[in-house]
C-alpha positions as CSV (number, residue, x, y, z in Angstrom):
1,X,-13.2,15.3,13.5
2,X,-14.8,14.1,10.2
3,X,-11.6,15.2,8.4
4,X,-9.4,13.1,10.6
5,X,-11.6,10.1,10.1
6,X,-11.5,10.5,6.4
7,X,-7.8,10.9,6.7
8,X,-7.4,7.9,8.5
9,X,-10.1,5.9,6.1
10,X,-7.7,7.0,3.9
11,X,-4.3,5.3,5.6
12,X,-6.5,2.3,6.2
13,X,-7.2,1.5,2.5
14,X,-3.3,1.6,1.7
15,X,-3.5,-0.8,4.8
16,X,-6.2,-3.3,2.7
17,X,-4.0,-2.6,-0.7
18,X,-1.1,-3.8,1.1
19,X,-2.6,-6.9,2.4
20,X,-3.6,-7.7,-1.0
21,X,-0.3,-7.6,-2.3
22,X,0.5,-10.0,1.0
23,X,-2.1,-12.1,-0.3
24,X,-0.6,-12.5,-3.6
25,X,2.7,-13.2,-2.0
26,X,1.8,-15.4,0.6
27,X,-1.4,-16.3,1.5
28,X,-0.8,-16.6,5.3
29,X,-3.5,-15.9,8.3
30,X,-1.7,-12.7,9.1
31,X,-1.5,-11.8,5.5
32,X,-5.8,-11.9,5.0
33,X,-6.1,-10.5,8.6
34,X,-4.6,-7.4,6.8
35,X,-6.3,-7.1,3.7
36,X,-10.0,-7.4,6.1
37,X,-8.7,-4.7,8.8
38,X,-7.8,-2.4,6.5
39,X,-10.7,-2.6,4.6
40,X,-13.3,-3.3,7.1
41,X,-11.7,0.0,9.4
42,X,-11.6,2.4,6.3
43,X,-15.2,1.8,5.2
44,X,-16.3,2.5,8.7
45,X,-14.3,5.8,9.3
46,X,-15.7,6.5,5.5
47,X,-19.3,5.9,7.0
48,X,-18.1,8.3,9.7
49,X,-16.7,11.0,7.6
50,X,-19.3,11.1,5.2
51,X,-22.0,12.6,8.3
52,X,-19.9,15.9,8.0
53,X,-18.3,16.2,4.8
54,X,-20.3,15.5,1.3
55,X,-20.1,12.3,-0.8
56,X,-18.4,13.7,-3.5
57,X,-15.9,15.2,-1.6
58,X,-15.1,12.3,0.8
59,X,-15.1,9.6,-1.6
60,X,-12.3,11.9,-4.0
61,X,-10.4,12.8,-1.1
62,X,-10.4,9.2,0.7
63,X,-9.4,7.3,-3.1
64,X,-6.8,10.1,-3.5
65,X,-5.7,8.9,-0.6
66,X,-5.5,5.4,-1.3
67,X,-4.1,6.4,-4.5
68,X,-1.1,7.9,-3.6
69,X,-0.6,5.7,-0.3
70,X,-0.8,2.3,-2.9
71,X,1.4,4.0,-5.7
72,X,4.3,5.1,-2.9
73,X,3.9,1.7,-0.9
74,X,4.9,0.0,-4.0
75,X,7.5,2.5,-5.3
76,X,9.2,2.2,-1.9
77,X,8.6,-1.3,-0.6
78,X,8.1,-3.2,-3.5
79,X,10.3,-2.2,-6.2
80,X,7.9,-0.7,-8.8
81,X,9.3,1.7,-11.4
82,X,9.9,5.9,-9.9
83,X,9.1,7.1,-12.9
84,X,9.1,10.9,-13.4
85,X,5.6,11.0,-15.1
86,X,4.2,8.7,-12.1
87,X,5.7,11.1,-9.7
88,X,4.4,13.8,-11.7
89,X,0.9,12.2,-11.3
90,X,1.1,11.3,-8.1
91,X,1.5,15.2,-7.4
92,X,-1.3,15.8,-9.7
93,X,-4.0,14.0,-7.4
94,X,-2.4,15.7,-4.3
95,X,-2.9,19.0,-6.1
96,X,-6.7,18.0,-6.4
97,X,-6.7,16.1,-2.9
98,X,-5.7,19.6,-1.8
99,X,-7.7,21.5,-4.1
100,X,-11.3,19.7,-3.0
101,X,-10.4,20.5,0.6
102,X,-10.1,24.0,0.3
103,X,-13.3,24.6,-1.7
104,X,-15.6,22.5,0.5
């Protein structure tokens, strides 16, 4: 269960990235109503996962997360550069996402 919450922590803080981005665009109701969700929902089901799984390990795995979800949110939705070395990287912290799970 811990590993689904961090998981989902995860999702949520692409969720908050992407509502800063909305924020930037165009500071609406809806558009901060994102950004605070996302955020305030992936610190909690951090808080969650961290009971089970140790700091170190949650907080890699749940930036990771974030990481790759931000980087391929605005490859795909907003139009920033696909890059072979940023795909390369991307992989890189998936290898080590990966890696931290199957050592803990």
């Amino acid at each position: 269960m811990a590993w689904v919450a961090l998981i989902l922590a995860g999702c949520c803080e692409v969720i908050g990235v992407t509502g800063i981005t909305l924020v930037n665009q165009k500071p609406s109701l809806r558009s901060w109503l994102v950004l605070a969700g996302g955020f305030t929902l992936s610190f909690l089901l951090l808080s969650v996962a961290m009971r089970e799984i140790a700091m170190g390990t949650a907080y890699a795995v749940w930036t990771g997360i974030g990481t790759v979800g931000g980087t391929l949110v605005g490859m795909l939705v907003h139009g920033e550069p696909r890059d072979k070395l940023r795909i390369v990287c991307i992989a890189l912290v998936i290898v080590s996402v990966v890696g931290l799970k199957l050592v803990s």
